[in-house]
N, C-alpha and C positions, 0 to 999 in steps of 0.2 A: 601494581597498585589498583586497589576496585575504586569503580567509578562511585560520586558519591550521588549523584542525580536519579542515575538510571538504573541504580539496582534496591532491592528490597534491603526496605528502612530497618529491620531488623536484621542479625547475627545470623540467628538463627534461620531468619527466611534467606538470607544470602547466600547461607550454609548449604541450604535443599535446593537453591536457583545451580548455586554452582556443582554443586554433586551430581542434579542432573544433567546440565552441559556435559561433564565428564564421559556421564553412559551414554550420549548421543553420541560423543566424540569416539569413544570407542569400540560401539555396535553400528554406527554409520559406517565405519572403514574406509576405503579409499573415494574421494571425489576429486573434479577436478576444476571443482572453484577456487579463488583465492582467497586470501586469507580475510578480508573483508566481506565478500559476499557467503561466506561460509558461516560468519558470525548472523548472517541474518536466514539460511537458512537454516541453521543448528537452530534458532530459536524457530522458526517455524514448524519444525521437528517438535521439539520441546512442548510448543503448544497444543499439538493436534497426537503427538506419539507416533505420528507414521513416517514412516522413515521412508516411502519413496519420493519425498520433497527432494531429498538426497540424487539427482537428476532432472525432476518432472519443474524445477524451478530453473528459470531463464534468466541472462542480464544482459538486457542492452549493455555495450563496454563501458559506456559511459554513466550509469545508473548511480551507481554508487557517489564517485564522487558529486554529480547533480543535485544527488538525493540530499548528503553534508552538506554543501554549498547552500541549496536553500532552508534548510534546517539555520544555518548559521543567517541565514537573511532573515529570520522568524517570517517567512512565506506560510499564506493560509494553507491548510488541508483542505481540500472539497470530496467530502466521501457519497458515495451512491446512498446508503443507507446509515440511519442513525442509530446501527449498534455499532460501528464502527470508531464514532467520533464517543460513543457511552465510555467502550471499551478501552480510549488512548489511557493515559495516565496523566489527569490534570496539571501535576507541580512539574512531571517532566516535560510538559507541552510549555507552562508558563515560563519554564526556568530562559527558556529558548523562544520565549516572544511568540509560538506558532500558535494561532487560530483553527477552530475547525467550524466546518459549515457542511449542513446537507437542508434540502429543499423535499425532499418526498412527500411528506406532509402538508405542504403548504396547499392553498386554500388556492392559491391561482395558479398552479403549477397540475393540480387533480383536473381545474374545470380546462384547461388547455387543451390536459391530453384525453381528456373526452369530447370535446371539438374537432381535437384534429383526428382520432381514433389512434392513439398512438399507446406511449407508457409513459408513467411516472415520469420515471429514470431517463427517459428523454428529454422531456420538458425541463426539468429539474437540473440537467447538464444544462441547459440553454440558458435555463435563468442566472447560473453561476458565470456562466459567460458575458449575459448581458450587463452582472455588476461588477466583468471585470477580474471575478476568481483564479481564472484557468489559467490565462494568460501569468508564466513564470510563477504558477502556483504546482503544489503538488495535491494529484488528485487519485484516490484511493479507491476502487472496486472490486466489494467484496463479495457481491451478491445478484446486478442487472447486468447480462451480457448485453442489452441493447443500450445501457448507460454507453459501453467500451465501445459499440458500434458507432455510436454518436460522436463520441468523443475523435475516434479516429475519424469520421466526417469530417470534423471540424478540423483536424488539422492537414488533413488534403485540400477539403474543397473553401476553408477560409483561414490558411496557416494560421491556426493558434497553437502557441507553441508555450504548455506547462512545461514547470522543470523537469518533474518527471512523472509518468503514469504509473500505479502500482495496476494491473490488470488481474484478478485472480476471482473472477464471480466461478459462482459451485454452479451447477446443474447437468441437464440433460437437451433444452432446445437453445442452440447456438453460443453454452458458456466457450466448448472445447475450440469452434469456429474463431469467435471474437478473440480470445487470447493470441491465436495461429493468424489471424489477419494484424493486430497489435505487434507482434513480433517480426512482420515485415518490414514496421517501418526504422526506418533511418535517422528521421529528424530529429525524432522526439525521445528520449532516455525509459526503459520502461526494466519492470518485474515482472514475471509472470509465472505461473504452472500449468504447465499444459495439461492438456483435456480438461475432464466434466469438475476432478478433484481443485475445490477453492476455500470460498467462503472469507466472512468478515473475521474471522478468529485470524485467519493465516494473514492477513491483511496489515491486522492490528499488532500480530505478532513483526511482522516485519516491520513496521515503524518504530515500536519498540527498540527495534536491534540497531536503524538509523540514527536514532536518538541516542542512544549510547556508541555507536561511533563517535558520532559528532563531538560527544562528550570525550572521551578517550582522544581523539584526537586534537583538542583545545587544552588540553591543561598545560 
């Protein structure tokens, strides 16, 4: 039975959503996720049409169900950047109570990190912390590896402890590091692709795929 939340409100677009799961499922070939974390990287496949997600994507063991559990708490998202939160799907975010919040922008979050000579995406972690976000929140990066640097600071050197980290910033200075230090930790539940290959698409894709577990699994 399709889900009636999380998938495209038309026939016809469910029609093309699922035709192409099909040809991931069948041009992917063998992996050796489970049947839940496959659903989420098929769709991050789907999004981007590369199919080396098909290994280069990581699960803490616990990620998954973390990730449902605060879904079903309608816990905030706190994303690095605000294509991330453009790109969720409103009615499927509301259906499920979740919030999204990002800070890049903001007007005292620029003048910080030009006091301290830092980044945005630093400041912009800390302010989500200071009002409380991170903490049992799930927090998405699709774009600053020194957001992910930050973030893992904070949960060594002052346990905060979100549900779970999606880790997946794109580049070329320190994305591929911060995923690879991310992925050491233990406490905290996380996603990730390693190396340079990320970005807020694959990000958004993967909550996506969250959100319709959640859904699939509640009915």
């Amino acid at each position: 039975m399709s889900n009636v939340i999380t998938e495209q409100l038309t026939q016809a677009g469910k029609k093309i959503e699922h035709d192409s799961f099909a040809i991931v499922d069948r041009e992917a070939g063998e992996h050796d996720y489970s049947e839940a974390q496959w659903q989420i990287v098929r769709r991050m496949i789907h999004a981007t049409a590369d199919f080396e997600f098909n290994g280069l994507t990581r699960f803490h063991p616990d990620a998954v169900g973390a990730g449902l559990n605060a879904i079903c708490q309608g816990v905030g998202i706190v994303a690095d950047v605000e294509m991330i939160c453009v790109g969720l799907s409103k009615p499927r975010l509301n259906h499920f109570g979740v919030s999204t919040h990002h800070f890049i922008a903001d007007e005292d979050v620029i003048e910080q990190a030009k006091r301290e000579n830092s980044t945005r995406a630093v400041q912009a972690m800390r302010k989500a912390q200071r009002l409380g976000l991170l903490e049992g929140g799930i927090v998405a990066v699709g774009n600053a590896p020194t957001a992910l640097l930050e973030l893992i600071r904070m949960t060594q050197e002052e346990a905060v402890r979100p549900a779970l980290l999606i880790g997946m910033p794109v580049g070329f200075v320190s994305a591929a590091e911060s995923k690879q230090a991310l992925g050491e930790l233990n406490d905290v539940p996380w996603i990730i692709s390693d190396g340079r290959k990320g970005g807020s698409t694959l990000v958004v894709a993967a909550i996506h795929a969250l959100l319709a577990l959640t859904e699939a699994a509640h009915k």
